[in-house]
SERO-4910 file (N, C-alpha, C, O; in steps of 0.05 Angstrom, whole numbers):
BEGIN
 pado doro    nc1    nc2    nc3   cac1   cac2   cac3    cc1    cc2    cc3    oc1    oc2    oc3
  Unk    A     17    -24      0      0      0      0     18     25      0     40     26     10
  Unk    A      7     41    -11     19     72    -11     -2     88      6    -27     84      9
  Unk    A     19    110     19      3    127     34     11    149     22     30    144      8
  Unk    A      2    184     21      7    201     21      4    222     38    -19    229     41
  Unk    A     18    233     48      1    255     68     15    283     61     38    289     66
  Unk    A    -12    302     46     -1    319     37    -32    344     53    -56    344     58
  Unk    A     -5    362     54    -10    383     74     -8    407     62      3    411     41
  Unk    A    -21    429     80     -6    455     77      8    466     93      0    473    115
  Unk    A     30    468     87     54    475    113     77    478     88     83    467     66
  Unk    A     87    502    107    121    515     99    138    482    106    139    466    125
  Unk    A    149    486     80    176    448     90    191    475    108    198    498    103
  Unk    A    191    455    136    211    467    162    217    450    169    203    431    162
  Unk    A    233    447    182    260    425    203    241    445    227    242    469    234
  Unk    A    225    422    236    216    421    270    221    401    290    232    380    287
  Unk    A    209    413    314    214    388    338    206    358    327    217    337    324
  Unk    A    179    369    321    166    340    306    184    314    291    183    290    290
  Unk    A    203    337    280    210    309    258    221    278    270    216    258    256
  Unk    A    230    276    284    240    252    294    223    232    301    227    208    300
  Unk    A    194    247    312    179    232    311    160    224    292    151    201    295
  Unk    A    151    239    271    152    235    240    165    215    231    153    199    217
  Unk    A    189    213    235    208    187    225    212    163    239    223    143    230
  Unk    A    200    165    264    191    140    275    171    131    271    171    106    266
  Unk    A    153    141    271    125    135    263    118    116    236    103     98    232
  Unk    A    142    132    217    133    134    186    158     99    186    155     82    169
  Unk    A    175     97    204    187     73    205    169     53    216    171     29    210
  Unk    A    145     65    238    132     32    245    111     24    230     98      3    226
  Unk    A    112     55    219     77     48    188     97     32    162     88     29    139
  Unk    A    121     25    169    135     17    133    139     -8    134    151    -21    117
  Unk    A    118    -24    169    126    -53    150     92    -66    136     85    -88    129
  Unk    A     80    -41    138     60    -40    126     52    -29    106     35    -40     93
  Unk    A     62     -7    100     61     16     77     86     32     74    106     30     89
  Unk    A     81     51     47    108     71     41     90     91     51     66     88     49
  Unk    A    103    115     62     93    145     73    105    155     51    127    147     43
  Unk    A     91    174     38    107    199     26     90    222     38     65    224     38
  Unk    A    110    243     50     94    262     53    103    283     37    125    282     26
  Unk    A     83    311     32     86    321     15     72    343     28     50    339     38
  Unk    A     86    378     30     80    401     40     80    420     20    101    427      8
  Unk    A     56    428     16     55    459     -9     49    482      2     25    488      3
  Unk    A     65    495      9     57    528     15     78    547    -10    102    553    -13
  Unk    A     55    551    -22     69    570    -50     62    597    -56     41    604    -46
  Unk    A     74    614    -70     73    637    -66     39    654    -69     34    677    -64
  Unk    A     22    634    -80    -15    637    -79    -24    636    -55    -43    650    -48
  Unk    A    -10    620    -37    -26    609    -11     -3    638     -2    -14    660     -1
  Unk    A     12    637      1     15    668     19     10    695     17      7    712     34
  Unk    A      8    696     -7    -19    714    -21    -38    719    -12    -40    740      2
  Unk    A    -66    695    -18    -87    696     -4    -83    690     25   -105    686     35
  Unk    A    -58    686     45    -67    685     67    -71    721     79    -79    724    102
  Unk    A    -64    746     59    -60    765     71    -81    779     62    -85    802     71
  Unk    A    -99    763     41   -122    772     33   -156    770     46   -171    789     50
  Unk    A   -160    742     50   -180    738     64   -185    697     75   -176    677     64
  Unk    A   -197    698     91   -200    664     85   -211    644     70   -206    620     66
  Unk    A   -232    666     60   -240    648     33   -215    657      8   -215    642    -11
  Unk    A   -203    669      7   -184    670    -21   -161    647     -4   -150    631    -20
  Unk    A   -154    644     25   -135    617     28   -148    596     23   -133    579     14
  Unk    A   -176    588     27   -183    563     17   -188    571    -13   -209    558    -15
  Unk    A   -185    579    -31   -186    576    -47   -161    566    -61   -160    550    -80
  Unk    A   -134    581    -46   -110    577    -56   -101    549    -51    -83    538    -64
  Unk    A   -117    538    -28   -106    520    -16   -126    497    -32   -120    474    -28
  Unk    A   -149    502    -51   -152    475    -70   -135    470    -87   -127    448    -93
  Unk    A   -126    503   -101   -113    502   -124    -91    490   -116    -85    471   -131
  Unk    A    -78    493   -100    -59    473    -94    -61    449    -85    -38    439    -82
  Unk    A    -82    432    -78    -77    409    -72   -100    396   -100   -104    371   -101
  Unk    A   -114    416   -122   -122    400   -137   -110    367   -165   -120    353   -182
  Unk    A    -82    371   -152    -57    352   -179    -63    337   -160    -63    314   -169
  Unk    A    -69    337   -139    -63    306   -110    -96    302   -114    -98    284   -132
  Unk    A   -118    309   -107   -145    294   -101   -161    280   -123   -162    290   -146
  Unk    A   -170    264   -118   -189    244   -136   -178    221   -150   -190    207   -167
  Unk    A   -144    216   -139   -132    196   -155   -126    185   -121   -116    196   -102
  Unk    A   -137    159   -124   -137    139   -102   -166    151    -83   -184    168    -84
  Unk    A   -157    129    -67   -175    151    -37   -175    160    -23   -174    145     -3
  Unk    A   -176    181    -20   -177    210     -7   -193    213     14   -217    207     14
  Unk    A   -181    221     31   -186    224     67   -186    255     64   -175    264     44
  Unk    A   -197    273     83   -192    297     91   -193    305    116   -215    304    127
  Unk    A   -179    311    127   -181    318    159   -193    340    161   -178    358    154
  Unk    A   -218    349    168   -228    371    172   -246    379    194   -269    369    197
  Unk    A   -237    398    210   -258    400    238   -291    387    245   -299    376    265
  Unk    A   -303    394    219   -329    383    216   -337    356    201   -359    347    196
  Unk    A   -313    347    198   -313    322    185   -328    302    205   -344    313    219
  Unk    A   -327    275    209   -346    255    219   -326    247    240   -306    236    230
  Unk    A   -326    250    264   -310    236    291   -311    210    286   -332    202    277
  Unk    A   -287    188    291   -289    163    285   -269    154    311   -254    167    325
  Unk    A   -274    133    310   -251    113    339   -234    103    321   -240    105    297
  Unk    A   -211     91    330   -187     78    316   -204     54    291   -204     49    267
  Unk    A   -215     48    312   -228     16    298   -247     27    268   -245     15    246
  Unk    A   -258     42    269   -265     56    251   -247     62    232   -252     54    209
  Unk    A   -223     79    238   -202     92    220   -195     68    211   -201     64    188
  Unk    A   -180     46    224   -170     24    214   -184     10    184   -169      2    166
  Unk    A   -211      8    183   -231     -4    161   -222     24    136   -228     20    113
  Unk    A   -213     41    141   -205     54    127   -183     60    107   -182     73     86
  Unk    A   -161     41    126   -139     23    114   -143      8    100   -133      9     78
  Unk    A   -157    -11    106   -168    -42     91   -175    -48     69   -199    -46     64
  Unk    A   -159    -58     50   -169    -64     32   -163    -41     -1   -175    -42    -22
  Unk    A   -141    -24      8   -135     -1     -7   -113     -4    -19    -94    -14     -6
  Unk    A   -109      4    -46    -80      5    -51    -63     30    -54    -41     31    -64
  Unk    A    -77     48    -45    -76     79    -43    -92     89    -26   -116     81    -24
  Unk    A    -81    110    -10    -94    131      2    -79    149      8    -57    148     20
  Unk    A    -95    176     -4    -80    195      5    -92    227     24   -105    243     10
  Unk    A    -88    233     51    -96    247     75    -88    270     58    -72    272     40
  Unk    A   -106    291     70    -99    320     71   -109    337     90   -133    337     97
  Unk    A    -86    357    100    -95    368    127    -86    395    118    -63    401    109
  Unk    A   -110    412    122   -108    435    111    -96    456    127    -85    452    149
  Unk    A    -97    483    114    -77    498    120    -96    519    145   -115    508    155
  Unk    A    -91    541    151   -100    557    178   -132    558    174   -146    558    194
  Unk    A   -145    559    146   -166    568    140   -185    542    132   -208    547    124
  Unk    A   -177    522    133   -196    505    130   -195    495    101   -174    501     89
  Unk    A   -217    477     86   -219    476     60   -246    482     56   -264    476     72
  Unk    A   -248    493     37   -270    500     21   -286    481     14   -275    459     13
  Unk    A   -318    481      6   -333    467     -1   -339    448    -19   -352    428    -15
  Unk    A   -327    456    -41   -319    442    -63   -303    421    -58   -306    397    -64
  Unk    A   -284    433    -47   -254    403    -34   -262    383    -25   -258    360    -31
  Unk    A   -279    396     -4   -286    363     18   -302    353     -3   -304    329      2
  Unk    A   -317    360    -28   -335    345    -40   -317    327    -52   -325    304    -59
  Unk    A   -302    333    -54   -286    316    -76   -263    289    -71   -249    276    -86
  Unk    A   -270    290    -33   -256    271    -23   -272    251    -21   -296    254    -26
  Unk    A   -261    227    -13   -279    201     -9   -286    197     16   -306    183     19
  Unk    A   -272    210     44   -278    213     69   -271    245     73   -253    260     64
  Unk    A   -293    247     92   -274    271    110   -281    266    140   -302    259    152
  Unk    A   -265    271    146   -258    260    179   -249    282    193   -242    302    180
  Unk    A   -248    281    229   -239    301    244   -219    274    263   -219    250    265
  Unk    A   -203    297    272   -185    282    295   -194    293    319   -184    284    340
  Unk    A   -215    312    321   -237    316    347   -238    349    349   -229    367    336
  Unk    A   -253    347    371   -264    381    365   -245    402    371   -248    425    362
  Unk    A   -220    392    389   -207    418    386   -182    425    358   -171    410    342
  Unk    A   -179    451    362   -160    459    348   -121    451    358   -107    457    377
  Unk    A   -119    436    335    -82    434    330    -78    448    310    -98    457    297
  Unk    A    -49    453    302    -42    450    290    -27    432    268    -22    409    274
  Unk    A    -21    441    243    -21    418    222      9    403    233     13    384    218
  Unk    A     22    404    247     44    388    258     37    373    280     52    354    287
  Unk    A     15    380    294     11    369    314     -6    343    298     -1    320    305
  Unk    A    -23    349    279    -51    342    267    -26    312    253    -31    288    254
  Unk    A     -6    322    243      7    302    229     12    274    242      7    251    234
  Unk    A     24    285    268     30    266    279     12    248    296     18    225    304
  Unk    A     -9    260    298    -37    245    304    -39    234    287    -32    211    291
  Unk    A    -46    239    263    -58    217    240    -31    196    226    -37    179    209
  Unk    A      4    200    236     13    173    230      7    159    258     11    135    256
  Unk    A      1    165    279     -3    145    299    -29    128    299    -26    106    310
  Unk    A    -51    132    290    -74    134    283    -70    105    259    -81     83    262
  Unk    A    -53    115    238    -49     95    207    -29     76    230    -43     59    242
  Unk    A     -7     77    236     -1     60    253    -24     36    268    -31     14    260
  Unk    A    -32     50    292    -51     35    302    -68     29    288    -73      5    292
  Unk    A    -87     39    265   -105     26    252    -84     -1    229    -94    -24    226
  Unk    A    -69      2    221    -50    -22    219    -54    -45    237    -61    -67    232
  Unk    A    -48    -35    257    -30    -57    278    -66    -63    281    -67    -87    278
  Unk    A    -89    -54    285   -118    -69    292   -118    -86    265   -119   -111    267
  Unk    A   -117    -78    249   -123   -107    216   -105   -132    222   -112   -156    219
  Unk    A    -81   -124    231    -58   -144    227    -60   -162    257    -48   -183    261
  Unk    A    -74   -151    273    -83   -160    301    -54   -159    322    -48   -175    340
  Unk    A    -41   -140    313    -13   -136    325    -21   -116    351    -38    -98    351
  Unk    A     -1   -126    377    -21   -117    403     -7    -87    411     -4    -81    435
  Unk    A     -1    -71    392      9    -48    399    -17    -41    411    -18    -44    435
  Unk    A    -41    -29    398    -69    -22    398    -77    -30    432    -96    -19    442
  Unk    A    -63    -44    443    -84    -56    481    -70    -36    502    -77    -37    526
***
């Protein structure tokens, strides 16, 4: 299986990364991670313009990634789910690819165009924090299919 997890975020060297790379090592004897961060010179544009012109910037940029495989979206209003849930989500895919949007959310159109959209719960993270929730999440929903007892 392939995973993708493509975001909006500046590529930065943060605290996060190490655990990023652990994570993305215990999801690889199950899947490949590629992640992938677009913040381009549109999205900083419209972030100085309004929030609907950043969701807008922020389809145009992630429109080359959505509708090829299946597409997850992390979005506040998306549908709350338990691991065991997320896991059936894994199952049975030979692609999937997450997207966790940028300060402003996504626009209406976007989420239509995903195959899920999901929340990681009602409060607000950010997209580094949001990341590393959802490889622990693909992890554990892994390790529930494969009945491996990380998950107890």
């Amino acid at each position: 299986m392939n995973i993708e997890i493509i975001s909006i975020a500046k590529k930065e060297k943060s605290l996060y990364e190490p655990l990023y790379k652990e994570l993305t090592k215990m999801i690889s004897r199950f899947s490949t991670v590629k992640d992938v961060e677009i913040f381009n010179k549109d999205v900083t544009k419209a972030h100085t313009i309004s929030p609907e012109a950043s969701q807008k910037a922020y389809t145009k940029a992630l429109e080359a990634y959505i509708g090829k495989g299946f597409c997850i979206t992390l979005h506040p209003d998306g549908k709350l789910i338990d691991s065991f849930e997320f896991s059936k989500l894994l199952n049975d895919k030979m692609s999937i690819k997450f997207f966790i949007g940028g300060a402003y959310g996504f626009e209406e159109e976007f989420l239509k165009k995903s195959n899920v959209v999901i929340s990681l719960g009602k409060i607000t993270m950010s997209h580094k924090i949001a990341k590393v929730v959802l490889l622990e999440q693909i992890y554990r929903g892994f390790s529930l299919l494969s009945n491996h007892p990380y998950h107890k």
